[in-house]
TIBA-201063 format. One record per atom (N, C-alpha, C): x, y, z. Coordinates in steps of 0.001 Angstrom, whole numbers, plus 500000, padded with zeros to 6 digits. Example, Ala and Ser with C-alpha at 12.3 -4.5 7.8 and 13.67 -1.06 7.14 Angstrom:
2
513190494310507800512300495500507800513200496700507800512850497750507080513670498940507140512900500030507870
// end
This chain:
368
481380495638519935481538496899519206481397496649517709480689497282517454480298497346515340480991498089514675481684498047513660482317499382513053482227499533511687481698500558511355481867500656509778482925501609509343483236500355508325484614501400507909483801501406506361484575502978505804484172503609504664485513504288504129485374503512503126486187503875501895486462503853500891486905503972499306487003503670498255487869502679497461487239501722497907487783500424497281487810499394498354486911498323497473486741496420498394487914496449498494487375495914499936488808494945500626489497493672499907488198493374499144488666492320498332489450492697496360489921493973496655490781494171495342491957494345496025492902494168495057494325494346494888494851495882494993495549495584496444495702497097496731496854497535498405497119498074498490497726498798499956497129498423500739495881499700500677495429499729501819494158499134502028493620498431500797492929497445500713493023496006501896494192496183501465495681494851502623495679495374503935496290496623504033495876497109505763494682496570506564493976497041505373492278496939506581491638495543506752492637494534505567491872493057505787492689492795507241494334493194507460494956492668508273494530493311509755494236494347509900493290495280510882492199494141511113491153494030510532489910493230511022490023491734510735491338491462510715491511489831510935491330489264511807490144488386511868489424487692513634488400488509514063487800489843512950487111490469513951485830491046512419485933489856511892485351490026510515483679490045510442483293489692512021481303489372512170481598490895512868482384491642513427482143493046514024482162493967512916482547493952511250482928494791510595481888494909509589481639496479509004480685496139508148481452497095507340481492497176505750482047498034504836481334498997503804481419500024504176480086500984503121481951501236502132481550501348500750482636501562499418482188502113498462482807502904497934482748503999496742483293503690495302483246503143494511483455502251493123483233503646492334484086503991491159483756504698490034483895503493488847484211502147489074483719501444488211483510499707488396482669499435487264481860498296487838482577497195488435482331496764489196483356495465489933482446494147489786483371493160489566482952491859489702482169491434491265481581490525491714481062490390492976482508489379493939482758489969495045483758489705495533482813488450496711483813488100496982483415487122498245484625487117499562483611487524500618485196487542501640484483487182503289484324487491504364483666487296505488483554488300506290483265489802504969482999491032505333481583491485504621480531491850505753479611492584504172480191493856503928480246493703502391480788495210501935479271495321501146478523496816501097478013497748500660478352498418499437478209498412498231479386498979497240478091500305496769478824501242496835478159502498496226478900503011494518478122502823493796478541503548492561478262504922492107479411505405491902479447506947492075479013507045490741478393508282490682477946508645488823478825510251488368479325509873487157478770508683486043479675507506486394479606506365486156481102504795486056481882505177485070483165504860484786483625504268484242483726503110483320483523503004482263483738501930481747485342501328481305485436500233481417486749499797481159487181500367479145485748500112478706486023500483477038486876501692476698486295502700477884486242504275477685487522504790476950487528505348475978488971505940475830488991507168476971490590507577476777491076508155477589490506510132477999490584510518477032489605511814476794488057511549477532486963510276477225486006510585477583486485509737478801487198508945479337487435508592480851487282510088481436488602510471481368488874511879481869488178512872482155486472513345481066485480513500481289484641512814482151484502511764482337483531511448483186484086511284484996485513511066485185486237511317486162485849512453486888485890513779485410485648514986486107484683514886486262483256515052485804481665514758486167481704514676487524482665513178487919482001512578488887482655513006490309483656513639490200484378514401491126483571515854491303483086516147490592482775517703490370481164518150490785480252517961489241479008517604489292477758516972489651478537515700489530477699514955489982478407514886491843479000515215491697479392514753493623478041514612494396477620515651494789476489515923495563475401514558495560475335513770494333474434512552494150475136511453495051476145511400494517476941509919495319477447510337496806477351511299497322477137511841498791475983511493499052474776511605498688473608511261499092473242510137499176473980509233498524473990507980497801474541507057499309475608507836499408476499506967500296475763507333502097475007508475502161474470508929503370473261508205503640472681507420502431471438506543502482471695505770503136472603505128502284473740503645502550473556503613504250474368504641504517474969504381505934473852504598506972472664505352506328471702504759507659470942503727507939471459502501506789470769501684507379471735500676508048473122500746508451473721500044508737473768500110510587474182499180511408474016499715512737475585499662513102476082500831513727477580500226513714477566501647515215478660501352516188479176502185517229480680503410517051481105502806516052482297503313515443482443503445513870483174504681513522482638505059512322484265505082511881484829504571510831486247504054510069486415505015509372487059506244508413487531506301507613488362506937507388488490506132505608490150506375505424490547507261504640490991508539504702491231509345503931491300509535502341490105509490501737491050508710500362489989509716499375490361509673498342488947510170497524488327510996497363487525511848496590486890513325496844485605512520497909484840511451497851483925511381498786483808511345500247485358511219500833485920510526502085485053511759503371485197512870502909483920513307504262482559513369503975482142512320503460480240512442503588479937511578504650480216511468505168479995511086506153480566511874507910481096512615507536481691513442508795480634514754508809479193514797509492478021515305509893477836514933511117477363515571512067476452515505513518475610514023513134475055513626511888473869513000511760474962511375511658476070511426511997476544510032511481477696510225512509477990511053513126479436510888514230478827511634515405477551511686515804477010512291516953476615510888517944477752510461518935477446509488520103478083508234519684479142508449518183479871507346517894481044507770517925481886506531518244483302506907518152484242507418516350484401508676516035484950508577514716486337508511514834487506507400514260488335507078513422488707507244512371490070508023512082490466508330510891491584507538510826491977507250509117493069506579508684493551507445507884494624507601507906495258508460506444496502507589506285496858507089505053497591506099504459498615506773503807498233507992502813498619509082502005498239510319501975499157511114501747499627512638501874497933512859501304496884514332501140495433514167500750496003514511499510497292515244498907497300516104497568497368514981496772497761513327497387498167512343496492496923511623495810495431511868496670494607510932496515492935511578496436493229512746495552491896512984494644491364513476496083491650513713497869490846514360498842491347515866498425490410517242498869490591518559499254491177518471500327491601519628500431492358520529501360491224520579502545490405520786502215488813521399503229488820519794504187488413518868502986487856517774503219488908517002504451490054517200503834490927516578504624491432517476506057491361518565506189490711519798507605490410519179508100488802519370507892487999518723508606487666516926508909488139516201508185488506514991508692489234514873509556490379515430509910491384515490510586490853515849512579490068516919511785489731518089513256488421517443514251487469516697513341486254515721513786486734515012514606488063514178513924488513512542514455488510512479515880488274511307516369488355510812517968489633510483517870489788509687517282491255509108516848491974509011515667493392509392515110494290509734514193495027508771513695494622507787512808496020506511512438496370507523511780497611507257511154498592507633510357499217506590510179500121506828508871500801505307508228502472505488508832502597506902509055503665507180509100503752508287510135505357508520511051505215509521512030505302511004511191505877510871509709506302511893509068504919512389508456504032511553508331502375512054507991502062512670508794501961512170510050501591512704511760501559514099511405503317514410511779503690515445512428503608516715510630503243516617509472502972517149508428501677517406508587500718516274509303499387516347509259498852517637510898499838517451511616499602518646512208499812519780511884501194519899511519501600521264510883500515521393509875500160521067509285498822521876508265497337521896508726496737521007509753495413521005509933494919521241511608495868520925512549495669521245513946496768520090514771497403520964515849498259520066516688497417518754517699496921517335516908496010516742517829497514515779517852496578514734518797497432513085518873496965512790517686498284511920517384497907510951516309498983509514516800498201508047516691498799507146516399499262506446515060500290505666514954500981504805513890499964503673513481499438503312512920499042502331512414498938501561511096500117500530511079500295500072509521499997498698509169500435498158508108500138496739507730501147495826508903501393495318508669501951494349510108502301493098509448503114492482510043503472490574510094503131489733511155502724488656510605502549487399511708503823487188512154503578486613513763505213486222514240505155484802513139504586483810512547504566483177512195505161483579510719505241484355510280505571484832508578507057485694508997507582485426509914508754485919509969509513484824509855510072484459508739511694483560508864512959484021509264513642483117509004515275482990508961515752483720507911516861484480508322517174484592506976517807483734506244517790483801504908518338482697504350520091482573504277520414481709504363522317481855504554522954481766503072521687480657502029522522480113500931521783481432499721521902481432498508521200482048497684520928480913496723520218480775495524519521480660494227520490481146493237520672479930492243520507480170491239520088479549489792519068480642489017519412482188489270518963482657490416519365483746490575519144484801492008517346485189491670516930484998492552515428485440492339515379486411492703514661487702491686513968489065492605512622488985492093512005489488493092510668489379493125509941490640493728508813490665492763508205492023493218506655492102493046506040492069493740504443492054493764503930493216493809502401493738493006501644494606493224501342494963492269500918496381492297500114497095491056501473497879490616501534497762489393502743498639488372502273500108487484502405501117488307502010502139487674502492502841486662502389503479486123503464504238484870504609505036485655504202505361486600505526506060487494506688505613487797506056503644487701507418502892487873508186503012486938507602503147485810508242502345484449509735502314484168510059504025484890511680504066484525512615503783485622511913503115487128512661501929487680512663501044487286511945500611486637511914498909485986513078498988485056513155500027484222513579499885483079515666500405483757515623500787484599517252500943484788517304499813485729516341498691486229516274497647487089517039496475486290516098496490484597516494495672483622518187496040482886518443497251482590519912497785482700520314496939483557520332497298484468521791496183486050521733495091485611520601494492485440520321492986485744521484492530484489520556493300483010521871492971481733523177493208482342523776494169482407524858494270482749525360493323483770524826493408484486525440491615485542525078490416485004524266490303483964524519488735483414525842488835482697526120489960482127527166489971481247528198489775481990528151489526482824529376489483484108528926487866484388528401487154484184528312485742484608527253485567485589526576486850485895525607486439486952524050486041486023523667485154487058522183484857486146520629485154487430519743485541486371518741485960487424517244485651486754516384485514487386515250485534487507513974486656488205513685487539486954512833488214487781510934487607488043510165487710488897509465487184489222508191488821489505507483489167488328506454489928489038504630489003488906504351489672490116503111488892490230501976490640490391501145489915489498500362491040489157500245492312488857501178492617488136501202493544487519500876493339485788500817494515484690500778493937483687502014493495482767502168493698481603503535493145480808503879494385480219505834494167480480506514494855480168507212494971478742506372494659478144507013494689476495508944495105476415509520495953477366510787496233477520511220495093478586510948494290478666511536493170479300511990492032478465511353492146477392511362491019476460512633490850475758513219489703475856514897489605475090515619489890475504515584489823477426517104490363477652517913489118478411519257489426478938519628488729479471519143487559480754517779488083481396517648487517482349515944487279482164515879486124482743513884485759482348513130486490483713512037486652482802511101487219483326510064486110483470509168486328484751507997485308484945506670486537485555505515486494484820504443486985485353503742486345485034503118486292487458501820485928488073500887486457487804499636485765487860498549486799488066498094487329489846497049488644489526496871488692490760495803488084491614496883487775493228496315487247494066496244487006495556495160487218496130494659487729497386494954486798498516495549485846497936495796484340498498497123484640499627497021484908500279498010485479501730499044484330501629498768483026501738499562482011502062500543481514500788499424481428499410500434482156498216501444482560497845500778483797498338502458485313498025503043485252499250503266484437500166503741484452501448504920483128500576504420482126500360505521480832499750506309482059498471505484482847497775506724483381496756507524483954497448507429484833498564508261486009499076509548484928499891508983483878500582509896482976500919510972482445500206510729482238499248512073481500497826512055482104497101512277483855497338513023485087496984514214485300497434514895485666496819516595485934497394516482487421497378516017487978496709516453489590496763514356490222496208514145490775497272512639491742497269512846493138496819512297493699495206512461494721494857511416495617495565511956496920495843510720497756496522511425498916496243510558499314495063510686500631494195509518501424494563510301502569494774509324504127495132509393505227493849508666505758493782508410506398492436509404507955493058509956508536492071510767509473492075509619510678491816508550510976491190507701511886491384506940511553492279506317513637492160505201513733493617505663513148495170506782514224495451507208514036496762506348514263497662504726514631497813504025514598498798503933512519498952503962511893497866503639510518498128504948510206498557506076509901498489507632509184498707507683509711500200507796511435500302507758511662501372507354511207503323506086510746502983505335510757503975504299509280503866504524508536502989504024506855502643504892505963503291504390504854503466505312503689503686504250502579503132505405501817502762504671500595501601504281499427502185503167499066502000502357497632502370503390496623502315504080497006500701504737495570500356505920495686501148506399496782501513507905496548502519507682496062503669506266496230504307506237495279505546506014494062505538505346493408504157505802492488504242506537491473503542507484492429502598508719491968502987509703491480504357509731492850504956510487491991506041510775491223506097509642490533506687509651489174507497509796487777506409510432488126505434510954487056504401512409486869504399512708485883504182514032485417504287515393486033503563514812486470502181515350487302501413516149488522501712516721489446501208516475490837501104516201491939500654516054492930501308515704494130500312515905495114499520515797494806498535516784496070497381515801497143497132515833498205498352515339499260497877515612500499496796514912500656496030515272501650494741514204502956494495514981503854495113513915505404495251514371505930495828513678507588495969514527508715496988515005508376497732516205509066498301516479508863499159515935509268500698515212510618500063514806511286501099513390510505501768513259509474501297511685509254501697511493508279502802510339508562502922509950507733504471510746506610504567510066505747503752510618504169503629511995504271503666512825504572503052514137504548503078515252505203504008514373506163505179514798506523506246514875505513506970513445504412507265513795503619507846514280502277507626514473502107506332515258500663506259516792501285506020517255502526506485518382502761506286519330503172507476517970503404508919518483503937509926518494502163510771517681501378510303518061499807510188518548499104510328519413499490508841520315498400508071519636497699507490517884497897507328517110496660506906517006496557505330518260496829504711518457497000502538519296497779502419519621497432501262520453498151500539519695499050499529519579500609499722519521501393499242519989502072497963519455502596496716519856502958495765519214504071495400519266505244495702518654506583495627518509507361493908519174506896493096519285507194491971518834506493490751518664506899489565517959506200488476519387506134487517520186505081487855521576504825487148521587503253486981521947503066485840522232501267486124523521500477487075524367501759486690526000501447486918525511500918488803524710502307488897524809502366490677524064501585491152523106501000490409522221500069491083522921498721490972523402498379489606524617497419489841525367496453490982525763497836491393526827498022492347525923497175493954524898497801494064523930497647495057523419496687494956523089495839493916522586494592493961523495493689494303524860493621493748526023493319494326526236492811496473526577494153496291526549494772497681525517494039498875524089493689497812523168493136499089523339491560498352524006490705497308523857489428497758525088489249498391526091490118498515527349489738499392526635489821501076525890490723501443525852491063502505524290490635502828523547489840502207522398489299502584521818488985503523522449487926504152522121487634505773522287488261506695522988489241506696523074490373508117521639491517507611521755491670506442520720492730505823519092492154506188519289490807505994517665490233505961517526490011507213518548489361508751518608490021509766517828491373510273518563492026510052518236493468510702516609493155510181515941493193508763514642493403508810513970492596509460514479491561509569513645490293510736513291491156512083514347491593512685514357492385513759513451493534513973513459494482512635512818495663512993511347495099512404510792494006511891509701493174512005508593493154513016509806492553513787509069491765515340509147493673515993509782494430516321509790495602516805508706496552516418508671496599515190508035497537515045506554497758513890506539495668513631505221495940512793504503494344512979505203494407514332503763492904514553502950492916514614502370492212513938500654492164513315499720492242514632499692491317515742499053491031516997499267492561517793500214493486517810500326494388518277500024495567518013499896495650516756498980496536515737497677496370515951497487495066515857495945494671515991495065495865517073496128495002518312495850495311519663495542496715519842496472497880519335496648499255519544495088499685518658495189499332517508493479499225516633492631498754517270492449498115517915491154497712518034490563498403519878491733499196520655491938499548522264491571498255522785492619497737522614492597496078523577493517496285524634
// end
């Protein structure tokens, strides 16, 4: 079976769901072919996927100030659309594939949902995120929905949202996953300093978790505790600088086995959800919390309360939860999970192997 999956953004950048789809076609990398949608120029990646890269017009330049970014964003969402649809419909006829991938993402994500490209193939949809979160229409994301042979969803709370607005079909779960092999022990002893550690892309949405993150942390050195924060790839926090507790930033990297040794000789895994745009908190679940899990550490979750993720590391036990943007209370909670660490990093070991093994995910993806 051949499959092309189509979506906006190499597998080989730093990303979510970038990470999903390498861990999806892991072992099955000569069956996969990748048609991708770039609004700006990328370096040449190397991986044991051919990816196809389509550049939408106009690019982006990294120079661009922000006004003419913003202009050409719109262009290329708007005006020019119709070109890089055509662009990407070229693309895909010359590829030979039986199954057609995609992932909800982007204003381009249905050019490809026509009679002329899903007539006698199997079509697959992914939706990772809510469509209001990720530049798709209302229309676009309809009819993606209503085409599909089959429905991943990241989440059951996407599912059953994604029916209530577009049609009552099946939909399956399908998320990032762990090796039984990347699941440890939890750890019994701690570090010190206490390591927290937090990987990924740092958006401006975070900024004012980081910044009541750095509050606690001061306030508990001032108490005798000492810590080490550890981010890897993100950029620099100029408000980090001079406080009680050191900061270390990685660069980013794709290196699985890598960020697998950092997450290991972590004592405490930050996994902050952004307090705006409850269509995203709502109905997301995070790459990096799955794989967290399966690290020895635990998890100090910090974000709504109401949101996906924190329903389930709370119906768990798999973290300690902090729903509010307070230092006092997060404090308290960081506290709370190095007293109670090993039963906490427990439970996520558990709901690991239950409910996001990699081989079993695989399996359900691929109808094995």
């Amino acid at each position: 079976m051949k499959l092309l999956s189509f979506h906006p953004f190499s597998l080989y950048s730093n990303g979510g769901g970038n990470r999903i789809l390498r861990r999806l076609y892991l072992g099955r990398e000569k069956n996969v072919s990748t048609l991708v949608v770039e609004g700006t120029p990328l370096k040449p990646h190397q991986g044991n996927i051919d990816e196809t890269i389509i550049y939408a017009s106009p690019l982006t330049r990294k120079w661009a100030r922000w006004k003419l970014r913003n202009l050409l964003i719109w262009l290329r969402y708007n005006t020019f659309k119709p070109i890089t649809i055509r662009k990407v419909q070229q693309a895909a006829k010359k590829i030979q594939y039986d199954v057609l991938h995609v992932v909800q993402h982007g204003p381009f994500c249905a050019a490809l949902c026509t009679d002329k490209f899903i007539i006698n193939k199997q079509f697959w949809l992914s939706v990772h995120d809510h469509y209001t979160t990720t530049h798709t229409s209302f229309d676009d994301a309809k009819l993606l929905w209503n085409k599909a042979d089959r429905r991943l969803v990241i989440s059951d709370e996407l599912g059953k949202e994604y029916r209530r607005l577009f049609g009552d079909y099946n939909y399956e779960i399908i998320t990032d996953g762990v090796k039984a092999s990347e699941i440890k022990e939890p750890a019994t002893t701690g570090s010190s300093p206490v390591i927290i550690y937090f990987a990924g892309l740092l958006h401006i949405t975070y900024i004012p978790l980081f910044n009541v993150l750095a509050d606690a942390l001061d306030a508990l050195s001032k108490q005798g505790h000492s810590f080490q924060l550890i981010l890897r790839g993100t950029q620099r926090i100029p408000f980090l600088d001079n406080r009680l507790f050191a900061t270390t930033y990685r660069e980013v990297s794709l290196n699985d086995a890598e960020l697998k040794q950092e997450l290991d000789s972590s004592d405490i895994l930050y996994l902050p959800i952004k307090f705006s745009i409850p269509d995203f908190y709502l109905y997301s679940l995070s790459t990096k919390m799955v794989g967290y899990l399966g690290a020895p550490g635990a998890i100090l979750y910090h974000g709504p309360a109401d949101s996906a993720a924190c329903h389930l590391l709370q119906q768990h036990n798999a973290a300690v939860c902090c729903g509010k943007l307070d230092a006092d209370e997060l404090s308290i909670d960081i506290l709370n999970l190095i007293a109670n660490k090993a039963d906490i990093a427990a439970n996520a070991k558990q709901l690991a192997m239950e409910r996001f093994d990699l081989q079993q995910i695989q399996k359900r993806f691929w109808q094995e």
